[in-house]
C-alpha positions as CSV (number, residue, x, y, z in Angstrom):
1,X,68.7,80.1,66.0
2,X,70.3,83.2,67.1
3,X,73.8,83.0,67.9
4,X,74.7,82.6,71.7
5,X,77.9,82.1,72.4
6,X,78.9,78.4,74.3
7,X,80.0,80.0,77.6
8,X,76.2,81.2,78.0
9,X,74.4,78.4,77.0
10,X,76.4,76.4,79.5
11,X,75.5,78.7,82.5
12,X,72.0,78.2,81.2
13,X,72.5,74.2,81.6
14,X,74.0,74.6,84.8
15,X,70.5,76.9,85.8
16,X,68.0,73.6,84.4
17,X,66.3,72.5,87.0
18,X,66.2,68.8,85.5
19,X,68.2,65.7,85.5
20,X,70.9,64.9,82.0
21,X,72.0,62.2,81.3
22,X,73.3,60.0,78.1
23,X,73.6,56.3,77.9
24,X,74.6,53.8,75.0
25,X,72.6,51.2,73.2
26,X,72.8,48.8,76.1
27,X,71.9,51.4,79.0
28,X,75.5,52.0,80.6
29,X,75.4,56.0,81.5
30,X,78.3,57.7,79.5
31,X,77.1,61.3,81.4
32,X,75.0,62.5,84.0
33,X,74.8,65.9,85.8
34,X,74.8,67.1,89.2
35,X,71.1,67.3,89.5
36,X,70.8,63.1,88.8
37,X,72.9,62.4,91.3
38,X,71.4,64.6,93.7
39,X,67.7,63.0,93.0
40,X,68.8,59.5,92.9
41,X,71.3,60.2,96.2
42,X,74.8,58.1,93.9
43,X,77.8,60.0,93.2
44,X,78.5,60.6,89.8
45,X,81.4,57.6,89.6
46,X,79.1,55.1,90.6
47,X,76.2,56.4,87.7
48,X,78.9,56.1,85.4
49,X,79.4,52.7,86.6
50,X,75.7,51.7,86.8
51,X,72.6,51.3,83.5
52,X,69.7,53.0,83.1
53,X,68.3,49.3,84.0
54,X,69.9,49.5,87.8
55,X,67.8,52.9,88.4
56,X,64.3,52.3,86.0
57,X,61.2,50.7,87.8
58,X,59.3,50.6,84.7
59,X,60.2,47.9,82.0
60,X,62.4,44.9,82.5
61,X,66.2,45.0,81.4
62,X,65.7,43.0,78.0
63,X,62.4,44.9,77.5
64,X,64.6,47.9,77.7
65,X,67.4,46.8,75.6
66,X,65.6,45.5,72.4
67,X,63.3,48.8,72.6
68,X,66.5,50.5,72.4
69,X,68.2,48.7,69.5
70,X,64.8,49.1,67.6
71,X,64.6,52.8,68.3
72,X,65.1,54.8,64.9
73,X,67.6,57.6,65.2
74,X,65.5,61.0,65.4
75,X,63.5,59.4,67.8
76,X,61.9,61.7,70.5
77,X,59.6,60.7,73.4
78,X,58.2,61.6,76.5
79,X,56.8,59.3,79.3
80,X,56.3,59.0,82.9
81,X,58.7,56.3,84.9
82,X,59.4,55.4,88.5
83,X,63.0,55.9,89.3
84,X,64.9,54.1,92.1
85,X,67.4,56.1,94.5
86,X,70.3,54.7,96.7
87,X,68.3,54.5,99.5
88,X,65.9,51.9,98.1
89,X,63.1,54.5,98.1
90,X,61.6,55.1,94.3
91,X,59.9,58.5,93.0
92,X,57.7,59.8,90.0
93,X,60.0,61.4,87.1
94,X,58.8,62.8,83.8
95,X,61.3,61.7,81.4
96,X,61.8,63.7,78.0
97,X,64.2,61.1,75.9
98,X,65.5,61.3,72.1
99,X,68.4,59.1,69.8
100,X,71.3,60.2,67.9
101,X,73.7,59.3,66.4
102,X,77.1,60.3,67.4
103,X,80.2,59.3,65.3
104,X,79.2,55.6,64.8
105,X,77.4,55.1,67.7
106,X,73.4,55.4,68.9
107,X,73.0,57.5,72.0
108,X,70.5,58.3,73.8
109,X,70.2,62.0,75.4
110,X,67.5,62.3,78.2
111,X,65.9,64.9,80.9
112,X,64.4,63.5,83.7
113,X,62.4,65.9,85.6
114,X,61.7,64.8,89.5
115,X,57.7,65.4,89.4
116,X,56.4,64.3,93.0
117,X,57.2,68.4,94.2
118,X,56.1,69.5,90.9
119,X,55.2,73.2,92.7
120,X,58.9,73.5,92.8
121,X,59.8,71.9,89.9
122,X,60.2,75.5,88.3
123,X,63.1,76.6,90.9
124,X,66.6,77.5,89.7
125,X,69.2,74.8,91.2
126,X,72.5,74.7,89.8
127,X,73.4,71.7,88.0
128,X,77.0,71.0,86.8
129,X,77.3,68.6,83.1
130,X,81.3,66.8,83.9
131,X,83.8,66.3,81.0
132,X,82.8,62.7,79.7
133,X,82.7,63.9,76.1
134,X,85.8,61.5,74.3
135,X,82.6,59.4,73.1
136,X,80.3,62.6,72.3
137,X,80.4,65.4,69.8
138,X,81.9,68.7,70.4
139,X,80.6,70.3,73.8
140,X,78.5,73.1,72.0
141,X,76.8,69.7,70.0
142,X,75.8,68.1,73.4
143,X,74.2,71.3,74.9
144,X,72.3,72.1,72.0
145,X,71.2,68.9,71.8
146,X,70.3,68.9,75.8
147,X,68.0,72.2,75.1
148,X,66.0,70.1,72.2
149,X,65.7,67.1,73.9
150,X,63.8,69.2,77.0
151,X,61.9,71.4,74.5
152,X,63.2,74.6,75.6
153,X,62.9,77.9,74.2
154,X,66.1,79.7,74.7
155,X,66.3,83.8,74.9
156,X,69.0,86.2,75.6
157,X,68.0,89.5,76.5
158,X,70.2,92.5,76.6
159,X,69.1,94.7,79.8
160,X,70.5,97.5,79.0
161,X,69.9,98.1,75.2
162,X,66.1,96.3,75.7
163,X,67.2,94.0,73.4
164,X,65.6,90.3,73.1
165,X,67.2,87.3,71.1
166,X,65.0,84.2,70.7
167,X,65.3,81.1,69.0
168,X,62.9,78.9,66.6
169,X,61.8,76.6,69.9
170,X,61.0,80.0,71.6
171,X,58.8,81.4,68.4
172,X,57.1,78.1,68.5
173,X,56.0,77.7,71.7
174,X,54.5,81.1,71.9
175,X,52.3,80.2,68.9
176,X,54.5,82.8,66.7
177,X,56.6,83.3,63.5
178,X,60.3,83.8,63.9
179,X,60.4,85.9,61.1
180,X,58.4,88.1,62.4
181,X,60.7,88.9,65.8
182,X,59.8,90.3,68.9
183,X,62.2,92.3,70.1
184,X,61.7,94.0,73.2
185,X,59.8,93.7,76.6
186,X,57.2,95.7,75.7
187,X,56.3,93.5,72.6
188,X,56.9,90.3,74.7
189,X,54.0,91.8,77.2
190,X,51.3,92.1,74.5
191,X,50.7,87.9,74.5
192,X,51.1,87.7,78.3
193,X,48.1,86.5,80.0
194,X,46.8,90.3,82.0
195,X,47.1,88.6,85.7
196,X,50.9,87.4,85.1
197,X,52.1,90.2,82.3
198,X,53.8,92.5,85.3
199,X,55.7,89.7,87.5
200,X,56.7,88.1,83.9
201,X,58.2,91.1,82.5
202,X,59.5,93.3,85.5
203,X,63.1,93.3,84.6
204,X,65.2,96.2,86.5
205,X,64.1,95.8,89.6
206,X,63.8,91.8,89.3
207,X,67.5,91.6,87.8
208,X,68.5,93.6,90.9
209,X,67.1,91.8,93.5
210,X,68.3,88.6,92.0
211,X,71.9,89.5,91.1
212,X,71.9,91.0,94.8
213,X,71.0,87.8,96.5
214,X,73.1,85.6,93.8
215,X,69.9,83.4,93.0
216,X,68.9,82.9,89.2
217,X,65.3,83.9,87.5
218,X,62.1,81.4,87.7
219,X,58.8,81.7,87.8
220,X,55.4,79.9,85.7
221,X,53.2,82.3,83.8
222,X,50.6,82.1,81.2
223,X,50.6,83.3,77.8
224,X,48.1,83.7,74.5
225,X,48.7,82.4,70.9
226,X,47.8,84.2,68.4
227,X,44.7,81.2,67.5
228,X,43.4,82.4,71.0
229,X,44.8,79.2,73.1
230,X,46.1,79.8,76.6
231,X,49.9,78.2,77.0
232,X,51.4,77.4,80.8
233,X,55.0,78.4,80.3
234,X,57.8,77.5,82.7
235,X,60.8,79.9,82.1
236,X,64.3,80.4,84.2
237,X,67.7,82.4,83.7
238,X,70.9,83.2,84.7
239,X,71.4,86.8,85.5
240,X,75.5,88.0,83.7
241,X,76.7,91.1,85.7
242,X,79.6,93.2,84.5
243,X,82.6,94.2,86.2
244,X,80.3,95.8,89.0
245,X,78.1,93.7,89.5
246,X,75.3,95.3,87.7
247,X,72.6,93.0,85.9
248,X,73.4,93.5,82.3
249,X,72.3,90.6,80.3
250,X,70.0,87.7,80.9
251,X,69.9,84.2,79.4
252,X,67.5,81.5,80.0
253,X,64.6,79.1,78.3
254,X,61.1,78.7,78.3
255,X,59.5,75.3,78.4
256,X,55.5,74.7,77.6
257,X,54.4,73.0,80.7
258,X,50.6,73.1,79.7
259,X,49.7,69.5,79.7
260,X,51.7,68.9,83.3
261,X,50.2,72.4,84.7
262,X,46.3,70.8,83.7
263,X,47.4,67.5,85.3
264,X,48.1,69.1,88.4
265,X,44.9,71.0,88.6
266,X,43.0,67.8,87.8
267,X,44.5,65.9,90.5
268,X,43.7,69.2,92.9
269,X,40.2,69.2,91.7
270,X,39.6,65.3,92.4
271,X,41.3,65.9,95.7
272,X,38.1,67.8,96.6
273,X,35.3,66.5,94.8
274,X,33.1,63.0,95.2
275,X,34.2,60.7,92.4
276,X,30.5,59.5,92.4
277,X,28.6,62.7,92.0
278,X,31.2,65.4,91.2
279,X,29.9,67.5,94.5
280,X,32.6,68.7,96.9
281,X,33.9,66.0,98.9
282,X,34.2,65.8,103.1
283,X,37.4,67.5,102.8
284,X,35.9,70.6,100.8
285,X,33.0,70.9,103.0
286,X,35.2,71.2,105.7
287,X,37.6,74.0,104.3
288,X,34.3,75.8,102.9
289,X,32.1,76.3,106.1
290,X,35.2,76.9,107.6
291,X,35.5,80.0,105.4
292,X,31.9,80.8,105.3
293,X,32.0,80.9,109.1
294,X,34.8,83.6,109.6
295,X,32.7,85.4,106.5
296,X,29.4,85.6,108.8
297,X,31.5,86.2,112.2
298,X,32.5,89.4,110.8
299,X,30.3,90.6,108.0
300,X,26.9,90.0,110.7
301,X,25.1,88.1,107.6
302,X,23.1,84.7,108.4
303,X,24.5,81.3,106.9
304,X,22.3,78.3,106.5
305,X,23.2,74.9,106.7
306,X,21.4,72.1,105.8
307,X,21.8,68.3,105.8
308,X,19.2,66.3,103.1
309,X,19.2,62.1,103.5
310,X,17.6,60.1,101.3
311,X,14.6,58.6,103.0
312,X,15.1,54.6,103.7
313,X,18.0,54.5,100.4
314,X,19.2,51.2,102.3
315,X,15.7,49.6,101.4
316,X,16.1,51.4,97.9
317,X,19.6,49.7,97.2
318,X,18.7,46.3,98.6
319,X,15.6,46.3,96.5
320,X,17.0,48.1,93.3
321,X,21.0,47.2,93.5
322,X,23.4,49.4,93.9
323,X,24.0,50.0,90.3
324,X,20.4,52.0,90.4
325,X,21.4,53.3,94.0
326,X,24.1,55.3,92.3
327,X,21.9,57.0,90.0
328,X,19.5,57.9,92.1
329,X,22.5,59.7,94.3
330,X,23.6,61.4,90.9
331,X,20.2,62.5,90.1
332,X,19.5,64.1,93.5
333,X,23.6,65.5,93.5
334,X,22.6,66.9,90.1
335,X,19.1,69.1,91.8
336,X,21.3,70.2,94.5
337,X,23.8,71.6,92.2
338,X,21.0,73.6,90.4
339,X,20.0,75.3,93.4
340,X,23.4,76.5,94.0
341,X,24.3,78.4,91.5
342,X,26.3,81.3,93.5
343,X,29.9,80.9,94.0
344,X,30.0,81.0,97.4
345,X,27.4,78.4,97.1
346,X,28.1,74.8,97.8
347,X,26.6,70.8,97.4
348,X,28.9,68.6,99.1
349,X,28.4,64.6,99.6
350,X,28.5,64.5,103.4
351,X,28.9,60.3,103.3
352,X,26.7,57.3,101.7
353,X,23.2,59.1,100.8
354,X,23.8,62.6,102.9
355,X,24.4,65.6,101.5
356,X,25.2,68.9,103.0
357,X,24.2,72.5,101.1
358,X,25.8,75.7,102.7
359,X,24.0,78.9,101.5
360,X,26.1,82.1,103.0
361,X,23.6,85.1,103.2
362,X,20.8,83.0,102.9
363,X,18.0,83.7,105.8
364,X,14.8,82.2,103.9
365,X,15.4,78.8,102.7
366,X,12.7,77.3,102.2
367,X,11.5,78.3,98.6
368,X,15.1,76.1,98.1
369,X,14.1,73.2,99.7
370,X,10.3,73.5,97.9
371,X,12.3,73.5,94.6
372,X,14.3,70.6,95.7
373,X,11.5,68.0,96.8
374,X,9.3,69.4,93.8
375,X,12.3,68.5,90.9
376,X,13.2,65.0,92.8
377,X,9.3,64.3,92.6
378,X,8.8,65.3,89.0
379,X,11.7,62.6,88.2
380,X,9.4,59.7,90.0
381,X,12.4,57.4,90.7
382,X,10.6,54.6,91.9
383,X,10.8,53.3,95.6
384,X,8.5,50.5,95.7
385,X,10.3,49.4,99.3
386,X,9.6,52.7,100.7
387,X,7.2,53.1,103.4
388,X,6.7,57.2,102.9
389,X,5.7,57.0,99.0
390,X,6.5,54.9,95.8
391,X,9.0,57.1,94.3
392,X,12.2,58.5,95.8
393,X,11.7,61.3,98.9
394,X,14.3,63.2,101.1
395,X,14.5,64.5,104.7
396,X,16.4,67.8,105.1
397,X,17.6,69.2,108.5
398,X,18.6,72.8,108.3
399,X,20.2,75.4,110.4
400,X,20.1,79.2,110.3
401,X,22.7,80.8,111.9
402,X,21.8,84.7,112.3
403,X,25.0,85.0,115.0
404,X,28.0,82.7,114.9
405,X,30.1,84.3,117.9
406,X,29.3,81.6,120.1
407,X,29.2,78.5,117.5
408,X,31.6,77.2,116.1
409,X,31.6,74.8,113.1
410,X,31.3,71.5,114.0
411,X,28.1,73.3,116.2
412,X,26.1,73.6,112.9
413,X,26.4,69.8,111.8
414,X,25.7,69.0,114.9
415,X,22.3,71.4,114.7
416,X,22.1,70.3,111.6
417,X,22.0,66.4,112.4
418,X,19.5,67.0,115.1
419,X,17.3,69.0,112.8
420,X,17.2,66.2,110.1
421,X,16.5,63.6,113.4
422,X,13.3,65.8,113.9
423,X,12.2,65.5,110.1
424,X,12.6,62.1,110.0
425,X,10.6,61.2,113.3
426,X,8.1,63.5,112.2
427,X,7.6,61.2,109.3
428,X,10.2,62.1,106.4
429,X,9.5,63.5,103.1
430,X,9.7,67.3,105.1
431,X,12.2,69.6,105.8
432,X,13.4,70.8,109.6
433,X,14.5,74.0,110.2
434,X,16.3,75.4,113.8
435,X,17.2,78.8,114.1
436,X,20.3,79.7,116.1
């Protein structure tokens, strides 16, 4: 690695927004930082007083102990645990862990990253490591060995000469060969993702602002290896000024955050979509015709709404079981999300076997619906229980909306519901249609 003198790399461990800590072969904490005792609510005295076994919600205290006396030195691991504050309350952290050996003894090192606010898990706070080191290696030892444990990248950039030192973590996390170095901005911006290249590498005007208001760099951005892949990076700084004031030099880390970043977006995607089906869920629905309402109010276009049941599915699932209930509900979820193939399209699982499609800028819907009742029939899912036809049949209520000033839209479902009333008195198997 590039040479970066101590004083720096300790303002950069001060910048980490993460939780240090070492403890022995039997758990005791020989060091902690500011940022554990801020996320587990102690004060540093009583951490150093305390094990890893008095905060952990994960294995029990012997479990812990042998796995320690077992683990080889070199060892590196990563894992989610449950950590336990003063206050009896307990939280998610993310916990990055590897053990040395230090003199004569086996220690472990650790970063524990809070991740229940893990959309601000990439802002700067200031953490302070304390001077516990009579057990510990020289203090440039322990911080180096801090930055492997979390994985960071570190670089130093000279702002006035354009001048950008990185180390071998750095090289490999952007997918790239140390020996052959990048050296400025301008070459950084070539494997930065178009949408995120400018905020990433703005650097007068960005230094300024933040030397200004005293507050250190952060922000997530996307980059490209050279074998095509797409990399979440997470990346922070501390801004140096000289005598003036004046941003001069910046040094900080970037951490590859890819595997968290795709977690996240999982859990935002299952927030809003039927675990049955895969359509949008309720709580999609209701965000989307939200949207699709202001869109019509002001654009003047129509927006059709309509609500499909499956006719007599309670007969269906008490003659069939519910096993073959579900994929019937898939099948029909499946036609529905054929038929709405737009963007601004939407299939959503309204409850049990109703399902809502919202069609902006749609004014003719009926060659949909004909597509919909002629795909379900060429499947022939029997319905030997059914009183409208041997195989599986839906009723659809719809509502076109050609001026939405006056509804609102909790109106449409409403239309909507009464529409799909009128199919299904009129003997099911048909589709409804009111025009507002």
């Amino acid at each position: 690695m590039t040479a970066i003198n101590t004083d720096a790399f300790r303002l950069l461990l001060e910048s980490v927004p993460d939780g240090f800590f070492v403890h022995d072969e039997s758990g005791r904490f020989l060091d902690v930082n500011a940022r554990s005792c801020i996320d587990l609510g102690y004060s540093r005295e009583e951490l150093l007083g305390m094990s890893i076994n008095d905060i952990s919600r994960g294995a029990e205290g012997e479990a812990n102990e042998r796995q320690w006396a077992e683990a080889p030195v070199g060892m590196a691991m990563s894992f989610l645990e449950r950590a336990l504050r003063k206050d009896g309350s307990t939280f998610p952290v993310e916990i990055s862990l590897t053990c040395q050996m230090i003199g004569d003894r086996k220690l472990f090192f650790g970063l524990a990253r809070d991740v229940s606010e893990r959309e601000t898990a990439h802002a700067a706070i200031e953490c302070q490591i304390a001077d516990r080191t009579a057990e510990l290696a020289d203090a440039n030892e322990r911080l180096t060995m801090a930055v492997r444990v979390g994985g960071l990248g570190i670089w130093d950039y000279d702002i006035v000469a354009d001048q950008l030192q990185c180390d071998e973590q750095w090289y490999r996390i952007m997918g790239r060969k140390a020996e052959r170095p990048v050296r400025t901005i301008a070459e950084f911006r070539e494997f930065i993702h178009p949408e995120d290249v400018d905020a990433a590498t703005e650097v007068d005007r960005t230094a300024a602002d933040l030397a200004a208001m005293g507050r250190d760099y952060g922000m997530l951005f996307r980059i490209f290896r050279p074998d095509g892949s797409m990399r979440w990076v997470r990346s922070a700084a501390r801004i140096v000024g000289d005598s003036l004031g004046q941003p001069v030099r910046a040094v900080g880390f970037v951490v590859d955050i890819t595997e968290s970043r795709l977690a996240e977006q999982t859990l935002e995607r299952s927030a809003l979509e039927d675990p049955l089906t895969g359509l949008a869920n309720r709580r999609r629905l209701d965000d989307e015709l939200v949207k699709a309402c202001l869109h019509a109010t002001r654009s003047g276009e129509p927006l059709t709404l309509a609500m499909i049941d499956v006719d007599h599915f309670k007969l269906y699932n008490d003659g069939e079981g519910h096993v073959r209930g579900d994929a019937a509900l898939k099948a029909l979820a499946g036609i529905l999300q054929g038929v709405t193939r737009r963007p601004y399209d939407l299939a959503a699982r309204y409850g049990g076997e109703e399902f809502l499609l919202l069609l902006p800028g749609v004014d003719s819907p009926e060659p949909i619906f004909q597509r919909i009742m002629d795909e379900l029939r060429a499947l022939l899912i029997p319905h030997p229980s059914s009183p409208v036809a041997p195989h599986l049949t839906v009723s659809c209520g719809c509502v076109i909306a050609s001026e939405l000033a006056d509804f609102a839209p909790l109106d449409l479902v409403t239309a909507c519901d009464r529409a799909l009333y009128r199919a299904k008195q009129g003997g099911r198997d048909r589709v409804e249609i009111i025009r507002l």
